[in-house]
Phi, psi and omega in degrees: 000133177290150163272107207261123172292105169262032166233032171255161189268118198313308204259339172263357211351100185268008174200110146244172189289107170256115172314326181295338168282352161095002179247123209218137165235120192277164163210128185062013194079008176272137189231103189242132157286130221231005184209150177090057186257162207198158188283156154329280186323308187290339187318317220296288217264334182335172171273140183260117185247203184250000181256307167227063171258025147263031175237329161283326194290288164316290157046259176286325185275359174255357154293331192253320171288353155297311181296302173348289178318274193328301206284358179253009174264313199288275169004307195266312199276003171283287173328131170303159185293144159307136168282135162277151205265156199253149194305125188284141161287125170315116179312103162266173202289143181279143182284171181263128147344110166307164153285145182256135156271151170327134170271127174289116160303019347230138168312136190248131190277129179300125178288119188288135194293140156276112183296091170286163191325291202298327175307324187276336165315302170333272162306337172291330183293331186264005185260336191271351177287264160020275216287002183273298185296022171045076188233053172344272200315310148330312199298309165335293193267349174308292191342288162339285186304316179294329171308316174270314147346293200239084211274349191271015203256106189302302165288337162293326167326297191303302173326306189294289188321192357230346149312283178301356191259311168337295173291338201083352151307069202258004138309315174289286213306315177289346167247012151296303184276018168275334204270325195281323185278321180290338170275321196207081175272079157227011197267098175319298194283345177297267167017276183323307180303304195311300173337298184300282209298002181277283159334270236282314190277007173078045170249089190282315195277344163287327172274328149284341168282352147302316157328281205296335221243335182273347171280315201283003185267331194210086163318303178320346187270150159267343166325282185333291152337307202284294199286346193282342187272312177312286160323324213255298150009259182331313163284016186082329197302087181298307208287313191283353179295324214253344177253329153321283174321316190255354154295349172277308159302331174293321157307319199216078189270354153265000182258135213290330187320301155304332168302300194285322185322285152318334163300293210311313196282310193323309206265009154243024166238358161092359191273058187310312190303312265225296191315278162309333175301330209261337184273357167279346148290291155328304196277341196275314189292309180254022187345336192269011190275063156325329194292315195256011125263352154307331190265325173296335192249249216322342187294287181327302208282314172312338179289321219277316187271028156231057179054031168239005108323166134266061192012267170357323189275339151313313181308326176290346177280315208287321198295310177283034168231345167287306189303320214272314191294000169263354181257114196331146307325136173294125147270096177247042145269339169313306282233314207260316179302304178326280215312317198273354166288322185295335182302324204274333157274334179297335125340308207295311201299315224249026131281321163286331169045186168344331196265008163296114199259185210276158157359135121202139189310137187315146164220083197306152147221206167274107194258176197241148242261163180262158189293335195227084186277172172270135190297155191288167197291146175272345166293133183268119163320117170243108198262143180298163211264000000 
């Protein structure tokens, strides 16, 4: 039996010993064929005789194990490394789901109505009516409403002043019409009111520069005229008072208001006839002014006391200006003045007794102020819109 060399290199295995040739070289007691050493392969191939084809036979089987070997080397190093596989996570448990509570419906809130534009139109046409027909206090609170509607709306400010201007509420009346210039300072007629209520509390320099300022925003208002005529009045300027007042008729020839102002100056510049034309205008045009019948009746007694009247024929202007100053809004200074006037004809009759001769109509002309007139009404004229 051959000793076979397992310390040759395996994948060329380049020399083995052929036994067949019959030649042995010892090494260590070791019996190696030492001469004919030949590659594996020609052994391989050699022709198989009978001396050696157990020598071929090993051979061949150490040839198909080599190759095997080569190609399962070549395989493992081309394949990629196995990935080790990374530690899977324990699965933790799914929590259970809270319960949704039911949602509870909410009570549903009734929606507060909203005012629309045309309700404050509404009120505004039925509050500037009021103030036309001299129903102040009414007038008052329509305004109030449109004012709480429309808070920015510059003419209902002014409409209420002149409600409150009316009434004699002249604190009111003036910060109405300060909140109306501030919404719209280009608003003419605010000026013109403010001017009056300026006037009425003795604020002359505030009440001409208002004045002046509603003309130049509006000739055409007559308002402007009216205090500027007044003032000038108060200052004696008779001729330029008088041409104030009638350029304010001349502007506005339907309003009772305007009448009585110029009446007012006219029957205290002594200028009777001219004085009763314009407050019998006044009273047919604005029925509702206790003042301009008051000023028409204080007009008659200044004639009487200078002989061109009758007393008497004042009392009936005195009686309706007692009656109108009692009807809302109250005036009582119209209202204290009639009375003490009416005291003062009523002296006259029961002095004159029996010997008083009948009625007759007043026959005014331009007479010069009587030596001893009767005093003027104590009420500050507030004129209607």
């Amino acid at each position: 039996m051959i000793d076979w060399p397992w310390n040759c290199w395996l994948p060329g295995l380049p020399q083995v010993h052929d036994a067949a040739l019959g030649k042995r070289s010892g090494r260590k007691g070791d019996t190696y064929y030492a001469k004919g050493r030949r590659s594996l392969l020609r052994v391989a191939l050699r022709p198989v005789t009978s001396d050696n084809w157990g020598m071929r036979f090993k051979t061949w089987v150490i040839l198909a194990g080599v190759t095997l070997a080569t190609g399962a080397a070549i395989a493992c190093a081309s394949q990629p490394p196995t990935p080790t596989p990374e530690p899977t996570a324990t699965p933790t448990a799914t929590p259970a789901p809270e319960p949704t509570p039911t949602p509870r419906p909410s009570p549903t809130r009734t929606p507060t109505p909203v005012a629309s534009v045309t309700d404050s139109v509404q009120h505004y046409a039925v509050a500037y009516a009021l103030l036309s027909r001299g129903e102040w206090v009414e007038a008052e609170r329509r305004f109030s409403v449109v004012i709480e509607l429309e808070p920015n709306f510059a003419r209902a400010w002014d409409g209420r002043g002149q409600a409150r201007l009316n009434k004699g509420d002249y604190r009111g009346a003036l910060t109405d019409f300060d909140r109306a210039i501030e919404l719209k300072p280009d608003l003419a007629k605010a000026y013109a009111n403010r001017a009056m209520t300026r006037y009425a509390i003795d604020d002359n320099k505030g009440s001409e520069a208002d004045a002046l300022k509603a003309l130049e925003l509006d000739p055409a208002d007559p308002r402007g005229y009216i205090v500027l005529g007044r003032l000038a009045g108060d200052a004696g300027l008779l001729s330029a008072a008088a041409d104030y007042f009638d350029r304010a008729v001349e502007i506005a020839p339907d309003r009772g208001d305007v009448f009585w102002w110029r009446g007012r100056f006219l029957s205290a510049a002594g200028e009777y006839a001219a004085a009763l034309d314009d407050l019998t205008i006044a009273v047919e045009l604005a029925p509702s002014i206790a003042g301009a019948w008051l000023d028409r009746g204080l007009t008659i007694l200044r004639m009487a006391d200078g002989g061109l009247a009758d007393p008497r024929l004042a009392k009936p202007d005195l009686e309706e200006a007692k009656a109108r100053a009692q009807i809302e809004p109250k005036n009582p200074a119209v209202e204290q003045e009639a009375i003490r006037q009416l005291k003062r004809i009523e002296d006259f009759e029961k002095q004159a007794g029996a010997s008083l001769p009948p009625l007759t109509t007043p026959q005014p002309g331009n007479q010069s102020a009587p030596t001893t007139p009767t005093p003027e009404s104590t009420a500050q004229p507030t004129p209607s819109k």
